[in-house]
PDB file of N, CA, C and O in Angstrom:
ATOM      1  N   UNK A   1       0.842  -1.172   0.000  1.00  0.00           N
ATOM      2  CA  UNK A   1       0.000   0.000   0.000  1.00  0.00           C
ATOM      3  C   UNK A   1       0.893   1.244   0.000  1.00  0.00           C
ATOM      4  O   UNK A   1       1.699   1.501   0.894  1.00  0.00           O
ATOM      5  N   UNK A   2       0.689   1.939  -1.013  1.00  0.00           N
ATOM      6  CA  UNK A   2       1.252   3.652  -0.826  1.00  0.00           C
ATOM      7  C   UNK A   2       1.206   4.699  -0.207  1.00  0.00           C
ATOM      8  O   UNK A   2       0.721   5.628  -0.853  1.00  0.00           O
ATOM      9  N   UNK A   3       1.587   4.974   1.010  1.00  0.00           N
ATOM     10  CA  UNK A   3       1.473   5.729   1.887  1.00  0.00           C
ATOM     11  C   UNK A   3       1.343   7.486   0.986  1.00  0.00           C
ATOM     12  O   UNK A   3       1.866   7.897  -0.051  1.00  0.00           O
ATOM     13  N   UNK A   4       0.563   8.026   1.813  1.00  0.00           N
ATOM     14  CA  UNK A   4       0.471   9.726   1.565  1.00  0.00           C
ATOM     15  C   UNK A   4       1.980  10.619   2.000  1.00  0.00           C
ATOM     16  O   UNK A   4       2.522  11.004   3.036  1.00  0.00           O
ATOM     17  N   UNK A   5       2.157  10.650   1.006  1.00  0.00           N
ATOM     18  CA  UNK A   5       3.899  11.186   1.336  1.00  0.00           C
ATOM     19  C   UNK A   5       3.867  12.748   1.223  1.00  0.00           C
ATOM     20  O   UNK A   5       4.840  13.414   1.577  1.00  0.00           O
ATOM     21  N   UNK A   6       2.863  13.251   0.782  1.00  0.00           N
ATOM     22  CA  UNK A   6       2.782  14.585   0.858  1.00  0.00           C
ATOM     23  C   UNK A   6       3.237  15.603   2.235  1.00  0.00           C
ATOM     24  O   UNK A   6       2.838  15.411   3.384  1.00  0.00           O
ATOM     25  N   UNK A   7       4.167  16.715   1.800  1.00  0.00           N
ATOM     26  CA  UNK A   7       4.864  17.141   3.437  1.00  0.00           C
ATOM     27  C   UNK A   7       3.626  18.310   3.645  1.00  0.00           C
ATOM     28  O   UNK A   7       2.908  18.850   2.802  1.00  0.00           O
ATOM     29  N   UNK A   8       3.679  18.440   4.895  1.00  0.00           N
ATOM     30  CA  UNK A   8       2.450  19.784   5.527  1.00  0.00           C
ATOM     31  C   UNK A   8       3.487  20.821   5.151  1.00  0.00           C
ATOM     32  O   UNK A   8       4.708  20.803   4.998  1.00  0.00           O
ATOM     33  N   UNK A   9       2.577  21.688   5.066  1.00  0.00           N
ATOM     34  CA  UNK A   9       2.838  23.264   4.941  1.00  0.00           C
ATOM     35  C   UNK A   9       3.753  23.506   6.140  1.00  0.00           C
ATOM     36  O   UNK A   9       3.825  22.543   6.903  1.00  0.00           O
ATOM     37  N   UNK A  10       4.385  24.460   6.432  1.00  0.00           N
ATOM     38  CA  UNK A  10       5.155  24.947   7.678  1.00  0.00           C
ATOM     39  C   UNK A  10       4.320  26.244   7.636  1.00  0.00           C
ATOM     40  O   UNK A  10       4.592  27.088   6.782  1.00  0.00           O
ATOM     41  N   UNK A  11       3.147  26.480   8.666  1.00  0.00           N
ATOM     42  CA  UNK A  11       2.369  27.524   8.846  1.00  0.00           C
ATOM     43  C   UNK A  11       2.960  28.568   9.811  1.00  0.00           C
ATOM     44  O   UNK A  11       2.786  29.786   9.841  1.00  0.00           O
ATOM     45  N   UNK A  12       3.506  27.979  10.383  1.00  0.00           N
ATOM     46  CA  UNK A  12       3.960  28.831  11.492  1.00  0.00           C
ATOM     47  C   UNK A  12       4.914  30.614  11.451  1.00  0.00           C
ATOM     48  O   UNK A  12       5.044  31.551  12.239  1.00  0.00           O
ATOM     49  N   UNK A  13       5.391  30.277  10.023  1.00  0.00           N
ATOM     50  CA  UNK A  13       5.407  32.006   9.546  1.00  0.00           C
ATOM     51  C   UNK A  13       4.562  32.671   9.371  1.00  0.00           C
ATOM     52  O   UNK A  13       4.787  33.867   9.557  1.00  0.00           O
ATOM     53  N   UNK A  14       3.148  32.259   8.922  1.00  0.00           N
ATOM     54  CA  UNK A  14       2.604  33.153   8.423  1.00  0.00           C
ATOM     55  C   UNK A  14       1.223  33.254   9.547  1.00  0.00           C
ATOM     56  O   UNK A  14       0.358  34.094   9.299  1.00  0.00           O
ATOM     57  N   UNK A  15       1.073  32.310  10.842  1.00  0.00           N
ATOM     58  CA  UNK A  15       0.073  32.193  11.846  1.00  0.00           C
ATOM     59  C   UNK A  15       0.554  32.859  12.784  1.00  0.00           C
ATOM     60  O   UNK A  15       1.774  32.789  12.935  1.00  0.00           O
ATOM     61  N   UNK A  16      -0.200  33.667  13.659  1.00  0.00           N
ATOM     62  CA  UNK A  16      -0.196  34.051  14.756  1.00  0.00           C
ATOM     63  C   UNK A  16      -1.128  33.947  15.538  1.00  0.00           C
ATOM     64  O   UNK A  16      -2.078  33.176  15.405  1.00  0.00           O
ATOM     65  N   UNK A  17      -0.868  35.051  16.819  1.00  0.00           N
ATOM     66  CA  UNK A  17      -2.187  34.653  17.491  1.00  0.00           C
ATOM     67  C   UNK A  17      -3.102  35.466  17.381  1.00  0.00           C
ATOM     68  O   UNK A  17      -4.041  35.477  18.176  1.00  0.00           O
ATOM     69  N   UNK A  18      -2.992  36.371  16.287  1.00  0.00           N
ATOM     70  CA  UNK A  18      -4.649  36.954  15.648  1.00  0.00           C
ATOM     71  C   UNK A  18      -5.249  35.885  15.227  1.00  0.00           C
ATOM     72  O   UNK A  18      -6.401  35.548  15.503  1.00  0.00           O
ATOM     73  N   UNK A  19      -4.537  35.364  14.594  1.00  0.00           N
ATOM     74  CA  UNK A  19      -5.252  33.450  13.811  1.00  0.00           C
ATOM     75  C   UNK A  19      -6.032  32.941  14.417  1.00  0.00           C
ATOM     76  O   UNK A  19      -7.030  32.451  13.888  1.00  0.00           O
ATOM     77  N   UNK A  20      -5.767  32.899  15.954  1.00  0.00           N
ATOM     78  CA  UNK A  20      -6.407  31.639  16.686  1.00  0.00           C
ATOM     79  C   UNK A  20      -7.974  31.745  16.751  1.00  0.00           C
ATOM     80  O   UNK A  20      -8.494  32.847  16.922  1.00  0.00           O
ATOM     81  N   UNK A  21      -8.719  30.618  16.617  1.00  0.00           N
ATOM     82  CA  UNK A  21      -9.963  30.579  16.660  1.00  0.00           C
ATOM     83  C   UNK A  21     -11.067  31.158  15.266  1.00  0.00           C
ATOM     84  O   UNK A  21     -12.252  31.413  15.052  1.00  0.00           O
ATOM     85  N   UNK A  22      -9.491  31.135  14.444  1.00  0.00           N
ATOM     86  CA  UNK A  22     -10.727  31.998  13.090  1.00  0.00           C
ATOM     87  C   UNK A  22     -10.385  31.102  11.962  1.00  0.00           C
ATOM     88  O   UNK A  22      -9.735  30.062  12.063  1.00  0.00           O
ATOM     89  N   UNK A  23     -10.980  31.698  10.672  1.00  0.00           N
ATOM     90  CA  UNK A  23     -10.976  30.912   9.752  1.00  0.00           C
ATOM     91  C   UNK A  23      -9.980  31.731   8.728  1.00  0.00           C
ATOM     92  O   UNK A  23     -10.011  32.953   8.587  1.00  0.00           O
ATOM     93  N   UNK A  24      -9.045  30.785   8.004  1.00  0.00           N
ATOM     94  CA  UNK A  24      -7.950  31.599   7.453  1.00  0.00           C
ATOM     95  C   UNK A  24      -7.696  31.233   6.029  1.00  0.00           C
ATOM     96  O   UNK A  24      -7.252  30.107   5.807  1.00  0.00           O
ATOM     97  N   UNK A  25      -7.963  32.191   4.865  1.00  0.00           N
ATOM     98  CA  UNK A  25      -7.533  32.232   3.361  1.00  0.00           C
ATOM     99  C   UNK A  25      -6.498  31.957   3.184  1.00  0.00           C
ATOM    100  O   UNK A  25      -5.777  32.832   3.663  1.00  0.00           O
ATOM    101  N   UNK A  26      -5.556  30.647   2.426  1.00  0.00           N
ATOM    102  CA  UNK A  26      -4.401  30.736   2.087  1.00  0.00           C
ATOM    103  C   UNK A  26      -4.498  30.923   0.649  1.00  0.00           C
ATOM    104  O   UNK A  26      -5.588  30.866   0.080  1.00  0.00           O
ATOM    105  N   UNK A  27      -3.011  31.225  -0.189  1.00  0.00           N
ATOM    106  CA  UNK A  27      -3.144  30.918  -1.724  1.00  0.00           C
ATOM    107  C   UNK A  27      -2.515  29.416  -1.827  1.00  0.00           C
ATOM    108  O   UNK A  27      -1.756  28.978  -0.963  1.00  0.00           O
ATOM    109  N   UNK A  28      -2.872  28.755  -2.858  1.00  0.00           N
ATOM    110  CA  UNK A  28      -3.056  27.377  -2.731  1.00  0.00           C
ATOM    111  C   UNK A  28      -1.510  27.100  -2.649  1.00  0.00           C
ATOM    112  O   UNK A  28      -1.281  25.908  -2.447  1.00  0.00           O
ATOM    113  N   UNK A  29      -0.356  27.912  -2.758  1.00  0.00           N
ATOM    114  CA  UNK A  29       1.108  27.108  -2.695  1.00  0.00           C
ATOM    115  C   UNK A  29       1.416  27.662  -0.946  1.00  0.00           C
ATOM    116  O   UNK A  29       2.555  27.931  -0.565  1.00  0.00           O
ATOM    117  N   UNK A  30       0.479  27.736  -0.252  1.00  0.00           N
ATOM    118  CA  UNK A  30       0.778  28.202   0.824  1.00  0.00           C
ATOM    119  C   UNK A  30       1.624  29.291   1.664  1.00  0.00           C
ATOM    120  O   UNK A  30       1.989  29.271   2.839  1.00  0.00           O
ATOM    121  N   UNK A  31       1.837  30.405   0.473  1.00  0.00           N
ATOM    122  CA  UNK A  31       3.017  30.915   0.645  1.00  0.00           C
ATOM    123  C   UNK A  31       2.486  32.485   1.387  1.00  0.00           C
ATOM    124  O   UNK A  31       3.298  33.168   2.011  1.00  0.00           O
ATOM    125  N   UNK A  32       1.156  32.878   1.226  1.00  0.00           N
ATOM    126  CA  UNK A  32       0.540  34.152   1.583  1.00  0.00           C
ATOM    127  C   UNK A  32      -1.204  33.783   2.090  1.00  0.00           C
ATOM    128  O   UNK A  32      -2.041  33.155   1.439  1.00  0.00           O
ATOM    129  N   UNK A  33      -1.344  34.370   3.354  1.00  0.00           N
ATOM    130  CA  UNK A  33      -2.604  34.830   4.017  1.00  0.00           C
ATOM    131  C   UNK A  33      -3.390  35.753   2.978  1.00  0.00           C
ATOM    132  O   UNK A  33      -2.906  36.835   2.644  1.00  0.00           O
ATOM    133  N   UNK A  34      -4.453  35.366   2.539  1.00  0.00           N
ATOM    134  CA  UNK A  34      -5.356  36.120   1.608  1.00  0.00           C
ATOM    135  C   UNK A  34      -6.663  36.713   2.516  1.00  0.00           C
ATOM    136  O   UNK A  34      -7.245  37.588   1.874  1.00  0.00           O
ATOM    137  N   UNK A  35      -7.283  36.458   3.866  1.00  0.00           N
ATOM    138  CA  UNK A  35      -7.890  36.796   4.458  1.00  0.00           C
ATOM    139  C   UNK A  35      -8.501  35.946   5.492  1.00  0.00           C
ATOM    140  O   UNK A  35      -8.690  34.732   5.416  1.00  0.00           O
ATOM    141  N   UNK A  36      -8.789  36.743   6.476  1.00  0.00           N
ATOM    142  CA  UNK A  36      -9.300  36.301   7.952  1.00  0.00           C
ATOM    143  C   UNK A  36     -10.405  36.502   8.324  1.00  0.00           C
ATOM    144  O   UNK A  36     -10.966  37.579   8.129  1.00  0.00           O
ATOM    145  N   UNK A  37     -10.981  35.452   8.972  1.00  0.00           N
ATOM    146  CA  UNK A  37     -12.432  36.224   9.842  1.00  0.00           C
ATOM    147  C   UNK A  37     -13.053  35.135  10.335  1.00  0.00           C
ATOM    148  O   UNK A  37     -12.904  34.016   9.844  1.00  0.00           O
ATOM    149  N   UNK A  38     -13.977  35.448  11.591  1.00  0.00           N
ATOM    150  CA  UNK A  38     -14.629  34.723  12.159  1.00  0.00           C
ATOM    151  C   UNK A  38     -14.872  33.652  12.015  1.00  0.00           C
ATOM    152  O   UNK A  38     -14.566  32.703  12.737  1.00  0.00           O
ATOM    153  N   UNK A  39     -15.846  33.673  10.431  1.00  0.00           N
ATOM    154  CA  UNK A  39     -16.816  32.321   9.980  1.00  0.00           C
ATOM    155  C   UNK A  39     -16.348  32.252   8.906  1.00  0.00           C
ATOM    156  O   UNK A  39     -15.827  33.184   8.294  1.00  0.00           O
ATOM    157  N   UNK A  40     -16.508  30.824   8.438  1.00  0.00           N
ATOM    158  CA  UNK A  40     -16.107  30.580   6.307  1.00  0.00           C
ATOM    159  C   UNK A  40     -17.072  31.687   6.023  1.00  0.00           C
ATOM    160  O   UNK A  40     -16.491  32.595   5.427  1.00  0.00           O
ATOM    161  N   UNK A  41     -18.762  32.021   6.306  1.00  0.00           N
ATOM    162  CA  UNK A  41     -19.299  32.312   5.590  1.00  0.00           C
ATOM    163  C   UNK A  41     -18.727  34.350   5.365  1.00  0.00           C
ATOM    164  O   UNK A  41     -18.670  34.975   4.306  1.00  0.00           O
ATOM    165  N   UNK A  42     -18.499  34.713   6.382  1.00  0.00           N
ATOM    166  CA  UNK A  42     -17.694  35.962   6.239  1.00  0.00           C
ATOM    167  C   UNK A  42     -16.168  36.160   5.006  1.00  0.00           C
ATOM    168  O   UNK A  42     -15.991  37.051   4.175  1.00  0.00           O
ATOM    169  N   UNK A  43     -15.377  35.089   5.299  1.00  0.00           N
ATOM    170  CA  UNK A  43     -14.200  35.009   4.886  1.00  0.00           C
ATOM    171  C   UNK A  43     -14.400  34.415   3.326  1.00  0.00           C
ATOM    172  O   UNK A  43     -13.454  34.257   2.554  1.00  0.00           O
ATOM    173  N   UNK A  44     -15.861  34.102   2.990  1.00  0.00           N
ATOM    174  CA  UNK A  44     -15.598  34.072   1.462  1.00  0.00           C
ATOM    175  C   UNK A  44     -16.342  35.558   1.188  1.00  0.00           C
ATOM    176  O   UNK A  44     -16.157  36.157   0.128  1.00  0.00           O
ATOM    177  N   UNK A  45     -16.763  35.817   1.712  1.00  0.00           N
ATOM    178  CA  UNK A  45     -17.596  37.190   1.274  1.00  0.00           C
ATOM    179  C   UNK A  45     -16.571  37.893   1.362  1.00  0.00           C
ATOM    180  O   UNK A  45     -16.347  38.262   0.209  1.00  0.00           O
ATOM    181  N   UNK A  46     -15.725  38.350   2.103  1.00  0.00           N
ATOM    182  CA  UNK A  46     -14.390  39.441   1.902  1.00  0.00           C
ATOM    183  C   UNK A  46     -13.573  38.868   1.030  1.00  0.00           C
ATOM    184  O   UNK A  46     -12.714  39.670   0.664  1.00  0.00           O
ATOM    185  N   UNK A  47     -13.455  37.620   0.447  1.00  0.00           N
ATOM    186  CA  UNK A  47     -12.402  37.101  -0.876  1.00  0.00           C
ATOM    187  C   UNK A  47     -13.979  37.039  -1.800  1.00  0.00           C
ATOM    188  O   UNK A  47     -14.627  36.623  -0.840  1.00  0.00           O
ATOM    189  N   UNK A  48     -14.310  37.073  -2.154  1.00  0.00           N
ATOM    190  CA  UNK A  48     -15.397  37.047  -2.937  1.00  0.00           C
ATOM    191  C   UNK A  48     -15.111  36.239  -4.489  1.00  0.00           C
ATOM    192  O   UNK A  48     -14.049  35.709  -4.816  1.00  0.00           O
ATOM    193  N   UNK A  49     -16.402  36.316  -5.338  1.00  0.00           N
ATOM    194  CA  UNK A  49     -16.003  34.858  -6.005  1.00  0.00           C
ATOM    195  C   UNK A  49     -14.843  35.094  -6.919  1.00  0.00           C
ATOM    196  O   UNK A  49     -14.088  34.195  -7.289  1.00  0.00           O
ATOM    197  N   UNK A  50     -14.725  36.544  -7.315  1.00  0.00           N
ATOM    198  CA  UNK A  50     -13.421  36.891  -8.425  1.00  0.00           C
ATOM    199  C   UNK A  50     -12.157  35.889  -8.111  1.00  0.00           C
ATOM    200  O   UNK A  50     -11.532  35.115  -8.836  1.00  0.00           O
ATOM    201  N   UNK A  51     -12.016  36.342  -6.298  1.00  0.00           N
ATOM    202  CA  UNK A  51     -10.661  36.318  -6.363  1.00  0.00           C
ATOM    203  C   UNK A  51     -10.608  34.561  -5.856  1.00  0.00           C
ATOM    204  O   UNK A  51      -9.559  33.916  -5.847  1.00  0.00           O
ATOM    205  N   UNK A  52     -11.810  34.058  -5.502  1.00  0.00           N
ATOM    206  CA  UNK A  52     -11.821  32.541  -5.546  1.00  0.00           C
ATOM    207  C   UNK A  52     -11.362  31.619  -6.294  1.00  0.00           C
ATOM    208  O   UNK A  52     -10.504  30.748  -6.151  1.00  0.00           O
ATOM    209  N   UNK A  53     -12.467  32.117  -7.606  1.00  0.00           N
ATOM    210  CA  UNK A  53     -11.938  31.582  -9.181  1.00  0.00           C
ATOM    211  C   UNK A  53     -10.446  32.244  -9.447  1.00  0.00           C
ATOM    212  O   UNK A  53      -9.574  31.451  -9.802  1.00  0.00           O
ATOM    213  N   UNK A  54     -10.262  32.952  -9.373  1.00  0.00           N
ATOM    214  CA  UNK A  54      -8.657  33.327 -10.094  1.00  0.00           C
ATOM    215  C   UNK A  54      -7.563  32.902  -8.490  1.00  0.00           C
ATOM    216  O   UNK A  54      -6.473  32.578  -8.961  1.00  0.00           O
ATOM    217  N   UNK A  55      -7.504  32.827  -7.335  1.00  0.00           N
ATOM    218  CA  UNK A  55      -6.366  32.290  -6.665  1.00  0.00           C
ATOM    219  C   UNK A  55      -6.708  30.654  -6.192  1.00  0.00           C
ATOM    220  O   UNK A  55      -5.728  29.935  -6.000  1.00  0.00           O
ATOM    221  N   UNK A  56      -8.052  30.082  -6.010  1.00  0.00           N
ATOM    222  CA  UNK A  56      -8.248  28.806  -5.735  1.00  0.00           C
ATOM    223  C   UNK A  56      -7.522  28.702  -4.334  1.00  0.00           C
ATOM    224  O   UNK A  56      -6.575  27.916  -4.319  1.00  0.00           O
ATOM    225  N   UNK A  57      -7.801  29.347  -3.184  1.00  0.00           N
ATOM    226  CA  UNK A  57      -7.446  29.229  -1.639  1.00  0.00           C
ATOM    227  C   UNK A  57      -7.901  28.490  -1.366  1.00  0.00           C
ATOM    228  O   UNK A  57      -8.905  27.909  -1.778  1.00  0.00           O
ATOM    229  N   UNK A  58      -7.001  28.293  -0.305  1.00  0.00           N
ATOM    230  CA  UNK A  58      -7.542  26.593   0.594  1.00  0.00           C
ATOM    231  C   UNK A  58      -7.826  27.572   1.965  1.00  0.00           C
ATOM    232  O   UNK A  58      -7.249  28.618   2.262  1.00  0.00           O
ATOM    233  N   UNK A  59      -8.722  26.992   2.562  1.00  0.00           N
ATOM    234  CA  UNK A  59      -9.601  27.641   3.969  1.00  0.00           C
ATOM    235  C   UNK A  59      -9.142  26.480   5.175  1.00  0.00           C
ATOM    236  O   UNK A  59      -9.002  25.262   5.286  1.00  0.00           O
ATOM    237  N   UNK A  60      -9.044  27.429   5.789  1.00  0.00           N
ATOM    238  CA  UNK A  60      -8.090  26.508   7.144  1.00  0.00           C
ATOM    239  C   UNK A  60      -8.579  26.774   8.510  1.00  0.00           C
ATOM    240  O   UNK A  60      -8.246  27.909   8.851  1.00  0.00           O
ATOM    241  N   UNK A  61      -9.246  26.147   9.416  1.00  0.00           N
ATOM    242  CA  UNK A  61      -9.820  26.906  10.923  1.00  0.00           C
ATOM    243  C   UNK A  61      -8.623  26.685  11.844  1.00  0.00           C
ATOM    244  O   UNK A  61      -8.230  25.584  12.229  1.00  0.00           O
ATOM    245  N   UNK A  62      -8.155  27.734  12.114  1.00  0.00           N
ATOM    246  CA  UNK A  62      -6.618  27.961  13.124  1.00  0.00           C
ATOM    247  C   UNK A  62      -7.495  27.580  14.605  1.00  0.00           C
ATOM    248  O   UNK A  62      -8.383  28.165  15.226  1.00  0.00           O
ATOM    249  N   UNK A  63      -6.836  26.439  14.779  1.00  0.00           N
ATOM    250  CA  UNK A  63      -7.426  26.311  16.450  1.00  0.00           C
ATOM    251  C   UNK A  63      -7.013  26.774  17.666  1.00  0.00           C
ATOM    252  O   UNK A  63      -5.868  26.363  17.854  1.00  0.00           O
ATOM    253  N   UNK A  64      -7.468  27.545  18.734  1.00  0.00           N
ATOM    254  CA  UNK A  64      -7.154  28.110  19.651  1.00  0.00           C
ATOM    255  C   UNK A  64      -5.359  27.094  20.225  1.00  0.00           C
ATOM    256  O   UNK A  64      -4.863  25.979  20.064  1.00  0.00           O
ATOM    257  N   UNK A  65      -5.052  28.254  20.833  1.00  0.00           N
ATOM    258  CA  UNK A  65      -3.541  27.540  21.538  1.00  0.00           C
ATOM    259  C   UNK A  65      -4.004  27.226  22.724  1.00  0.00           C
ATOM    260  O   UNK A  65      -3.072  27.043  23.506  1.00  0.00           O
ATOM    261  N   UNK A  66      -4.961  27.095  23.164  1.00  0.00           N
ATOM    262  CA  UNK A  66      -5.777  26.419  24.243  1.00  0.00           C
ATOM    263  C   UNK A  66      -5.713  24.900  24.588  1.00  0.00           C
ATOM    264  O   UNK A  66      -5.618  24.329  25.674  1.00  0.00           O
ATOM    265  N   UNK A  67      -5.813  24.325  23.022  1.00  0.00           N
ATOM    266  CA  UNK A  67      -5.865  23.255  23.038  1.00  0.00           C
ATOM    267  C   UNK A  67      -5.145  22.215  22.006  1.00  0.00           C
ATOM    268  O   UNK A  67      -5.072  22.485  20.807  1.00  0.00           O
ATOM    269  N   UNK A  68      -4.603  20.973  22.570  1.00  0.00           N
ATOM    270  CA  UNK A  68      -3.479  21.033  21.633  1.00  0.00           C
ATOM    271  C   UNK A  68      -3.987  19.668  20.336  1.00  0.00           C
ATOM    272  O   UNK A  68      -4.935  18.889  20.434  1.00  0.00           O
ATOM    273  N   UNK A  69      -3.095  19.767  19.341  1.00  0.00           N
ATOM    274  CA  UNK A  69      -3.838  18.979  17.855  1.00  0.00           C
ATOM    275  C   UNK A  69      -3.013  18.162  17.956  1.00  0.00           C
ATOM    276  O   UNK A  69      -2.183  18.473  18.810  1.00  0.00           O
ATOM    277  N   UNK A  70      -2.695  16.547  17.133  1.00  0.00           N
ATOM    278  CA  UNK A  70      -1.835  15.804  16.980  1.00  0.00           C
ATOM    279  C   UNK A  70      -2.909  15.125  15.689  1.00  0.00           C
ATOM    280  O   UNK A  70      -4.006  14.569  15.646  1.00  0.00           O
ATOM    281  N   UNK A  71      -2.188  15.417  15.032  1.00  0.00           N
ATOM    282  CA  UNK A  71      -2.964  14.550  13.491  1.00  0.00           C
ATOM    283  C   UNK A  71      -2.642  13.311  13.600  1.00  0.00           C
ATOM    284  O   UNK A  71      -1.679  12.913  14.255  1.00  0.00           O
ATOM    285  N   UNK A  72      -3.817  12.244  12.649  1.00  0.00           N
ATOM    286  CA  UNK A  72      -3.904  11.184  13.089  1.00  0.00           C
ATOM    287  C   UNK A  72      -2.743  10.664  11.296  1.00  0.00           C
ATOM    288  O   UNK A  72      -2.934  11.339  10.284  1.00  0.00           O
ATOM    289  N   UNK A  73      -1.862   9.666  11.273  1.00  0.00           N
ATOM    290  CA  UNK A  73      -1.930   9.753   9.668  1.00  0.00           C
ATOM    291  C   UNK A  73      -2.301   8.242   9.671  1.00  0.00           C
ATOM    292  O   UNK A  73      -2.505   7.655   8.608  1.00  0.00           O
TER     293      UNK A  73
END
């Protein structure tokens, strides 16, 4: 069986702790924050569909530093 060899992003340049608890626009090579906010449904309305169709962002919910993540692979 072929394992998922794909490497994670290294977020940690571009996250802080404005991030935490919100929902966050990347551009799909992960290299720039395109926009922030509360809810998906806010954070596509401030990227709106132009810039959807022309950058194709991936949407990410930054979880509080409250609590801690360990992905399962």
């Amino acid at each position: 069986m072929k394992k998922n060899t794909r490497n994670a992003p290294n977020l940690s340049k571009l996250l802080d702790k404005s991030h935490e608890d919100k929902w966050v626009a990347f551009t799909s090579n992960y290299k720039k924050v395109l926009a922030t906010s509360a809810t998906i449904t806010e954070l596509i309305q401030k990227l709106g569909k132009e810039k959807i169709v022309s950058e194709k962002p991936v949407f990410y919910k930054v979880p509080s530093s409250r609590y801690s993540f360990s992905p399962v692979a």
